[in-house]
N, C-alpha and C positions, 0 to 999 in steps of 0.2 A: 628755762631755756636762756641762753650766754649767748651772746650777739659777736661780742668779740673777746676771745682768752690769751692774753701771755703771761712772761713773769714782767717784774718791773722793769727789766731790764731793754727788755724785746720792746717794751710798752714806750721808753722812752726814745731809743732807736727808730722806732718807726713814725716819733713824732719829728723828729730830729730829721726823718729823710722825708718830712712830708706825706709819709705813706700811710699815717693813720687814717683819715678818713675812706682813703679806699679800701681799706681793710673790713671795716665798719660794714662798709655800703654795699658790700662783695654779697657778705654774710646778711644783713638786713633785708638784702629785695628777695634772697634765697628762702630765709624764713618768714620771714612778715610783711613781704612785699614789699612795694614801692615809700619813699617819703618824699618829704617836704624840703623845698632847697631853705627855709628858715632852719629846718632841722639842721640839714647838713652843717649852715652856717655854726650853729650853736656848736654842734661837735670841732668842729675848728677853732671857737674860740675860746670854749671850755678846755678841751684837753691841751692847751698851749696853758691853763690857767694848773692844771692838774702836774704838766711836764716840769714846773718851778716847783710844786711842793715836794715831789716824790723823790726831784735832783739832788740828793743829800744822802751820802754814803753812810750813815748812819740806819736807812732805810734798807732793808738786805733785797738785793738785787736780785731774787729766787722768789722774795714775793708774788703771789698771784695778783694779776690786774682782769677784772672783767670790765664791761662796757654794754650796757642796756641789757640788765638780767630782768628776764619778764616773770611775774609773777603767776605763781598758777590759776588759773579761773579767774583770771582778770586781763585787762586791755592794758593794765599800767608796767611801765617797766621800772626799774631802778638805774640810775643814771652811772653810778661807778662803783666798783666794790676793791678793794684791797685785802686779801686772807695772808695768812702765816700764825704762829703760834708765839707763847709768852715765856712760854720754859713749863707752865701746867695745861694749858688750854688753847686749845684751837681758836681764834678769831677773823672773825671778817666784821670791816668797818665798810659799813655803809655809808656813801656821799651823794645828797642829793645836791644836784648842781645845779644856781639859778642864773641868767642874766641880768636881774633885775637890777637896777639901781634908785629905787626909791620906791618907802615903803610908809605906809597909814596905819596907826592904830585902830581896831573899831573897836568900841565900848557896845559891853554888853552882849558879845557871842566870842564862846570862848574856841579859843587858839583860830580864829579870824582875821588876818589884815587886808589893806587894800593895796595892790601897784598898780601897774601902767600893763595894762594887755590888751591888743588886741584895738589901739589907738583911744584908748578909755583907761578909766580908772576899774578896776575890779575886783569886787570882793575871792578871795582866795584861802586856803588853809595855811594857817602858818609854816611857813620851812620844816621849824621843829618838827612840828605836828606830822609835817609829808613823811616826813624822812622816818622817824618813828613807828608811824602808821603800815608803812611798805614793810618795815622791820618784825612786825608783829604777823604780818600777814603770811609773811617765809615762813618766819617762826612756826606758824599754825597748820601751814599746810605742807610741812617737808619733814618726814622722818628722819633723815637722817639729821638735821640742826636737832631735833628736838634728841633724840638720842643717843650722839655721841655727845652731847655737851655744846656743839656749835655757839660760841658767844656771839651776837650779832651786837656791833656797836655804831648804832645810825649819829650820823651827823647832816650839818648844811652847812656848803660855802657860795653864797654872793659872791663871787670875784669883781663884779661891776658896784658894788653898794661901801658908798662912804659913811660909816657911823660917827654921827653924830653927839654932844650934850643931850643927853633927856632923849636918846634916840627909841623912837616907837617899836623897830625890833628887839629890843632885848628889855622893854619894858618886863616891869616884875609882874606884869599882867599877863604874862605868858609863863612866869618862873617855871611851872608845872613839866611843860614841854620841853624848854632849855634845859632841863635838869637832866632830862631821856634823851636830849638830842642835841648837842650844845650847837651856836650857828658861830661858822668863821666867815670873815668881809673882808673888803678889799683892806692890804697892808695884814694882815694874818695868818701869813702865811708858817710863818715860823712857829704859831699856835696850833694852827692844824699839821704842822709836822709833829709836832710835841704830841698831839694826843692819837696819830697813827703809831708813833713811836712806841708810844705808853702799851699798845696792844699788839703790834707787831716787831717782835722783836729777833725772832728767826723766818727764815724763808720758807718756804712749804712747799715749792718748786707747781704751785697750784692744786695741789694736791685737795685741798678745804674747799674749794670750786670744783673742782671735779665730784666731791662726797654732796654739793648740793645739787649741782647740774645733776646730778645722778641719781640723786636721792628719789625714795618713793613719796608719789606723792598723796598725801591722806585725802580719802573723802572730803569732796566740798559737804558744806552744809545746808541742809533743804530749810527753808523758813518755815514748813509746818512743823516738823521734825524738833525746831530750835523755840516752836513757840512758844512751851509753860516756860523752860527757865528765863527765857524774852521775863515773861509778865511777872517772872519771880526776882525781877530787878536783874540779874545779870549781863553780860554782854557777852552775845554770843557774835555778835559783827561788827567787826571793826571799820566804821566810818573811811572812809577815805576820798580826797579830793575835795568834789562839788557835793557829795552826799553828805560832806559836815558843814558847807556852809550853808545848805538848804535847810538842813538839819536844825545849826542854830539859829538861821533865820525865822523859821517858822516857831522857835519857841521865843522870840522874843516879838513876832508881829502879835501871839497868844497875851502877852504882857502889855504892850501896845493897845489891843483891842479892849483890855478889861479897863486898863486905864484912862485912856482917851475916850471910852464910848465911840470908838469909830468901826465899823466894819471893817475886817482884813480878809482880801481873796489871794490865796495863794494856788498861782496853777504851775507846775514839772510837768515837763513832758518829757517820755522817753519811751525809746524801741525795747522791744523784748530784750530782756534781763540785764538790763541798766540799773537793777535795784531800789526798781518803783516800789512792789512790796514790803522790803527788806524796813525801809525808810521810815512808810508808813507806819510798819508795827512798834519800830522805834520811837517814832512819835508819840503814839497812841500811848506807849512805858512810861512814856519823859513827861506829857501830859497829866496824867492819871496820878502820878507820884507827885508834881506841882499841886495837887488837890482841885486840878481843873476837871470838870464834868464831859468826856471826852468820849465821842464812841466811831468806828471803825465802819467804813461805807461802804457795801458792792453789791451789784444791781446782780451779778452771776453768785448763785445762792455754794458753791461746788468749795470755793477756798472756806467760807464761812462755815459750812460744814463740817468740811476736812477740819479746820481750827478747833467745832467743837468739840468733834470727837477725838482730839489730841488731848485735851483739857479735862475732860472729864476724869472724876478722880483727885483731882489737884485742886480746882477750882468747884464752886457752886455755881448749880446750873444759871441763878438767877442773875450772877456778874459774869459768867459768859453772855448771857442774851441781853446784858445793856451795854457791853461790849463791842458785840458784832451785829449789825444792824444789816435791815436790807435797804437798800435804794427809795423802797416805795412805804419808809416808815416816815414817815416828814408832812402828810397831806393836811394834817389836822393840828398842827406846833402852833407856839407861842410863838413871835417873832423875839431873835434870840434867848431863846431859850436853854440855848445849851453854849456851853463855852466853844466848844472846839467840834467841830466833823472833819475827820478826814474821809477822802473818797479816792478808795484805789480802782481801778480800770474806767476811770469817769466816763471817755469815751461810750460807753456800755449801757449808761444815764439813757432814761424813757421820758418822754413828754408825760401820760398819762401812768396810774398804779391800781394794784388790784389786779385780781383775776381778767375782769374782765374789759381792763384797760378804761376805768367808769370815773378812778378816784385823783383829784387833787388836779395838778394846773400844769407843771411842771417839775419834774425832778432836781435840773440844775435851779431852778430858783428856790423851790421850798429847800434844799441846802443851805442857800446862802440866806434866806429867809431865819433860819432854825437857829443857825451858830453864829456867835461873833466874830469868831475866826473861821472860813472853810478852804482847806488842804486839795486839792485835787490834781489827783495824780492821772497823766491822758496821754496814749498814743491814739492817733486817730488813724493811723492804719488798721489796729484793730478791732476797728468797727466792725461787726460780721452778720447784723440782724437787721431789717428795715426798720425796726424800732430805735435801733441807737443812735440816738440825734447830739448825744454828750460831743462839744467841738468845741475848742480854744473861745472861737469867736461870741459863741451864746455864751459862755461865763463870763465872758468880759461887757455884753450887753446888762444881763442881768445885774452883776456887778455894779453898773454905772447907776441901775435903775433904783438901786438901794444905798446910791454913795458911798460904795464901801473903796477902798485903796486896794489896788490890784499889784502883786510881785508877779513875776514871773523868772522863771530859771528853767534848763535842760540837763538832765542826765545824758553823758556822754558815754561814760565810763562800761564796758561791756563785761557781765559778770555770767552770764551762760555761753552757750555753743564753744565752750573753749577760751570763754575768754576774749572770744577776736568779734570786731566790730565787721570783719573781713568777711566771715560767712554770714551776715542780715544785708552786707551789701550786695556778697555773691547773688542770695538767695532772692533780693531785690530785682535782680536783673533778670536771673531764667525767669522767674515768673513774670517777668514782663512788668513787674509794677513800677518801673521808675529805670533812666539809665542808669550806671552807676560806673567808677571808674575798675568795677572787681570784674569785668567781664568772665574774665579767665585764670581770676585769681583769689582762692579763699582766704590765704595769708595764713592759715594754721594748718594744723594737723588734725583736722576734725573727722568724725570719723562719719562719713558720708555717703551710704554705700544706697543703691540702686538693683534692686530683684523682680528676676523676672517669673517667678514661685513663691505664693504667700506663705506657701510651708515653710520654705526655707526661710523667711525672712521672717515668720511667727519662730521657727525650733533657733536663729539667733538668739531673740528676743527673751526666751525663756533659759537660755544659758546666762546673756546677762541679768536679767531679773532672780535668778538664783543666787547672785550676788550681796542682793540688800534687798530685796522686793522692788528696785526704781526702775524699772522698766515696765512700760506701756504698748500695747497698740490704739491707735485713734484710728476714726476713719472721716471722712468727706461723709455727709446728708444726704446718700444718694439711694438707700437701702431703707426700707419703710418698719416703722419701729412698732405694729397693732398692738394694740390695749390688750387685749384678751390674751398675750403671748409673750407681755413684758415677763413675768415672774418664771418662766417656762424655761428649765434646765437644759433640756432637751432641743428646745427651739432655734434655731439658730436663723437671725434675720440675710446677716450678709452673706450671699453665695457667691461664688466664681465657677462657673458652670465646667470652663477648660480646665481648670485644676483641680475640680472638684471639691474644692475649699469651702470649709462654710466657718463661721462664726456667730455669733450671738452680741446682738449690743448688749452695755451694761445691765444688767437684771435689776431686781429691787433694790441695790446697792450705789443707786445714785449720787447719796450723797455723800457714799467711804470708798469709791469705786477707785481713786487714787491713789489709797494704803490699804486695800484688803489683798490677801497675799492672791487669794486666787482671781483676783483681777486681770492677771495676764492670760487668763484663758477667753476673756471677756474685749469687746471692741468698745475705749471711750470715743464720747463726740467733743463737740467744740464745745459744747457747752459743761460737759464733766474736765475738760480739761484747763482749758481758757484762766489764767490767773495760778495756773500751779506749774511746777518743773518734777521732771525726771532727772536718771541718768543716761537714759535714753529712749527714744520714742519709735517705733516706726509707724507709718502712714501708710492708711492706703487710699488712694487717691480713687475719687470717681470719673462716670463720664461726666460729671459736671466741669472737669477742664482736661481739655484732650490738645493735639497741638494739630493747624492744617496749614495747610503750605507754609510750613515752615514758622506760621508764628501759633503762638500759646495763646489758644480761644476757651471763653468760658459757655457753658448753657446750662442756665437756668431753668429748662424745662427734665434735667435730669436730676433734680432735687427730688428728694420723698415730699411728696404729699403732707406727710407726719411730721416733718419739720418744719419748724415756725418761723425760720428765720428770714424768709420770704412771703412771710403772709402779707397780703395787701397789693402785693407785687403784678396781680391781673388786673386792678383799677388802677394801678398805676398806668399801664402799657397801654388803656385804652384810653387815656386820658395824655398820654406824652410818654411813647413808644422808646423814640430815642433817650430820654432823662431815665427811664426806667430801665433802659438795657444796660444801659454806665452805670447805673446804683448795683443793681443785680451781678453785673461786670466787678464789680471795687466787693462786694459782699464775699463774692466767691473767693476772688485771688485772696484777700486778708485773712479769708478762714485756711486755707490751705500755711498761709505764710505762720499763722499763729499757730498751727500745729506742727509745724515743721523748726517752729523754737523753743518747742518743749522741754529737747533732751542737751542737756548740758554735755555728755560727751560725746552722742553722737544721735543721726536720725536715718533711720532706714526709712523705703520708697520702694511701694509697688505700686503701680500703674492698670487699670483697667485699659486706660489707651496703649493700644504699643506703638505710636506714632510720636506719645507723650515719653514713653519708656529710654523710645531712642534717642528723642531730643534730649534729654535726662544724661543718657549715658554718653553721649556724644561733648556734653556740656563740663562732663567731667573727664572725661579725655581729653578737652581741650587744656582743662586746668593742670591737667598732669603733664601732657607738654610743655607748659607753657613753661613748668616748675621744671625741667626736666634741658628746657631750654637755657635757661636763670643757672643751673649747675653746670651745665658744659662751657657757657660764657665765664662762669668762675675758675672752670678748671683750666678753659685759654689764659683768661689773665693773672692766675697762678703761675703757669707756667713761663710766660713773658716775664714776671718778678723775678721767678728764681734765674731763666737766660739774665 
């Protein structure tokens, strides 16, 4: 998606009359909503920095100019592109644009420096590395670059950065990325004319923007799906942003930890598909091939499965099982005994292990107990069981209590629901778990739809699941799961008496329930799903959150029996009524929120409440006007331009 399109010519004229940023800003709150007056600023002082390089009739005036092309299945956009041809080949240069004016070497994480953000000093990916990394990511997810030929030629220019003698950015400690992505600085201009020149040599009248903007775009990649060749050394994801400097952070505190003898706690936090997991398995390759003794943490047994059953065949069974561990394998260790644990969904971490909840002390501390270095990866939103006690704050107690040196970092970066950070914020707000500034606005195209027939929104589900098998139904805890009935074909636990709907939870398939093809005839829970993605999911919500005068209530008394996730929850209410209705209260909305960001391109919604339904639908008609309001305002002050 292309925020703003001309040729160069259109592009310099409108800078010329001042009119570029409202061009910009027209098209920006249309598609991706509102931003930042920092933003704006930046767009004003960048593309005055842009308007000198491009001013040079040797640049063909028919070249395409874009402005903030957003990448697909992600939050990140690219800052400026340039297309036209050489006399053989289509090209588009990519330019990522900094303000920066001073920049840190860091030794020892590669393509790493540090500037000024954010009134601190910060570790950051290198330009090169940015601009490169965006380049690759087109590359991989757009047919058409990949099969006409599309040459993508990233670059970076500082316009605010004086280089210096011996200067840190172009140290040969970066050579590797300077070579993919050369960086131009203030007084360079005439170098980055030279090498737009070198690739754009005829106009293309946009045409090479147009073949991407339009282009189809390939299958994201699912992390189980990508997992053997992960372990068989290759890269199947390309790092970008904060996920290379966490990245190389964590293998150099790993280096740190063995050398120093000091404990290293590293805790990420981030929201559903920020690419907590992605990272983790990354780790776990980058680790394992250091010849550190390294293994893979999750208290929800359903990814660990899924993992195995991907790997079989490839791997032996006995380095899959020292590989992937459970939560509650730790009670009995050496104190560090092992180099490195990482723990993906920490939040998920138990006090007690075992069956019968009998063994060991603590989960987050026998971690940090076990390894010299421990990785923990945590949204604490999605806590969803009264067992999950895994929180920022207990690992940084524990921590202190073993002296170990604590990082901390967040995942911003949004790699499901489309990409947009805009529907976890929308979705923040109807459910009532927090205000947010998305009231009335997703910012994408996501695909969001609200049914008042489970047929119908089951017979979707099984059109796109005919696609690739990634489509899913989940449900809410509200439908009781008997023993004697699990394995029973025929059985079906969920019914909807009005629609005569019934369903069956997962059967014996618990722990492939998310790649067996006839899975979509079958209802996952939070607990088969929680830690894995689709392409899309739909829900069906119980009476455990219905909506009454007008606001979104939960109750916990319409939970199954057979679900555990509120075990304990009656000594809780007779011992501190109010403390237990808020836990009960945060249990429920998180489990609804975590399966409503399962599906990467979209999430269907029925409703057992239809008071729930209409608030639903009404939430999304508000969103459509509001988008609807956002394009008539454009097409007023369209019109005003052209008077």
């Amino acid at each position: 998606m292309i925020v703003y399109e001309a040729n160069k010519q259109e592009f310099l004229n409108h800078v010329d009359q001042d009119e570029l940023v409202t061009h910009i800003l027209d098209v920006f709150e249309e598609k991706l909503g509102r931003t930042s007056e920092s933003e704006i600023r930046s767009w004003d002082n960048s593309m005055l920095h842009m308007y000198r390089v491009l001013n040079d009739e040797e640049i063909p005036n028919d070249a395409g100019v874009a402005i903030e092309y957003k990448i697909p299945y992600t939050s990140k956009r690219v800052d400026f592109l340039l297309s036209g041809f050489d006399g053989e080949n289509d090209h588009v240069v990519i330019v990522e644009l900094k303000q920066w004016s001073e920049v840190e070497k860091v030794e020892g994480k590669e393509a790493i420096v540090k500037t000024a953000l954010n009134r601190g000093l910060r570790e950051v990916a290198h330009p090169s590395y940015q601009a490169w990394s965006y380049s690759a990511l087109i590359e991989d997810f757009n047919e058409n670059v990949q099969e006409q030929s599309i040459q993508l030629q990233p670059c970076a220019y500082l316009h605010n950065y004086r280089r210096t003698d011996d200067d840190p950015l172009t140290d040969e400690y970066y050579d590797h990325y300077l070579n993919l992505a050369p960086v131009y600085t203030k007084g360079d201009v005439a170098k980055l004319r030279d090498f737009i020149k070198k690739h754009i040599v005829y106009g293309d009248q946009k045409e090479v923007l147009y073949q991407i903007e339009q282009g189809k775009i390939r299958p994201s990649k699912s992390l189980q799906d990508s997992l053997t060749s992960m372990l068989q050394g290759n890269e199947e994801f390309i790092m970008i942003d904060e996920q290379k400097v966490f990245y190389e952070t964590a293998l150099q505190l790993a280096d740190r930890a063995i050398q120093t003898d000091t404990k290293q706690v590293m805790i990420v936090e981030g929201g559903p598909g920020t690419g907590k997991s992605v990272l983790a398995v990354n780790l776990l390759v980058a680790m394992t091939n250091k010849s550190l003794t390294c293994q893979y943490v999750t208290k929800n047994s359903a990814p660990r499965n899924v993992y195995s059953t991907k790997l079989k065949g490839d791997f032996k069974k006995t380095r899959i099982d020292n590989l992937f561990k459970g939560s509650g394998s730790y009670t009995d260790t050496e104190e560090d005994e092992l180099d490195v644990l990482i723990v993906d969904e920490a939040h998920r971490l138990n006090e007690k292990s075992g069956m019968f909840q009998n063994l060991g002390e603590n989960q987050v501390k026998e971690v940090i107990h076990t390894s010299k270095l421990s990785v923990f990866f945590i949204d604490e939103n999605q806590r969803v069981t009264l067992k999950d006690v895994g929180n920022i704050e207990m690992i940084k107690e524990f921590a202190e209590e073993y002296g170990a040196e604590v990082t901390y970092g967040e995942l911003a970066s949004q790699f499901r629901c489309d990409g947009s950070d805009g529907y976890i914020a929308w979705l923040d707000d109807v459910l009532q778990i927090r205000e947010t500034a998305n009231t009335n606005d997703m910012s994408i195209d996501y695909d969001f739809r609200v049914f008042s027939d489970p047929h119908v929104m089951k017979q979707e589900l099984i059109k796109k699941n005919k696609l690739n098998n990634k489509s899913r139904v989940v449900a809410g805890y509200c439908w009781e799961w008997p023993k004697d009935q699990r394995n029973k074909t025929d059985y079906h636990d969920i019914r909807i008496e009005e629609h005569d709907f019934s369903i069956s939870w997962n059967l014996g398939n618990t722990d492939t329930w998310a790649i067996d093809e006839e899975s979509i005839h079958e209802a996952g829970c939070i607990h088969t799903s929680q830690g894995l993605e689709f392409d899309y999911v739909g829900v069906i919500i119980g009476d455990d959150l219905r909506v009454e005068n007008g606001e979104v209530v939960t109750d916990l008394t319409k939970r199954a029996k057979s679900d555990q996730s509120l075990r304990g929850i009656k000594k809780r209410l007779k011992e501190d009524p109010e403390e237990a209705q808020k836990i009960a209260d945060r249990i429920i909305r998180n489990t609804y929120r975590t399966l409503m960001t399962r599906g990467q391109k979209g999430c269907f919604v029925y409703c057992t409440d239809k008071n729930l339904e209409r608030y639903l639908m009404e939430r999304l008609k508000r969103e459509k006007d509001y988008n609807e309001m956002i394009n008539q305002e454009m097409k007023v002050a369209e019109r005003r331009r052209d008077y």
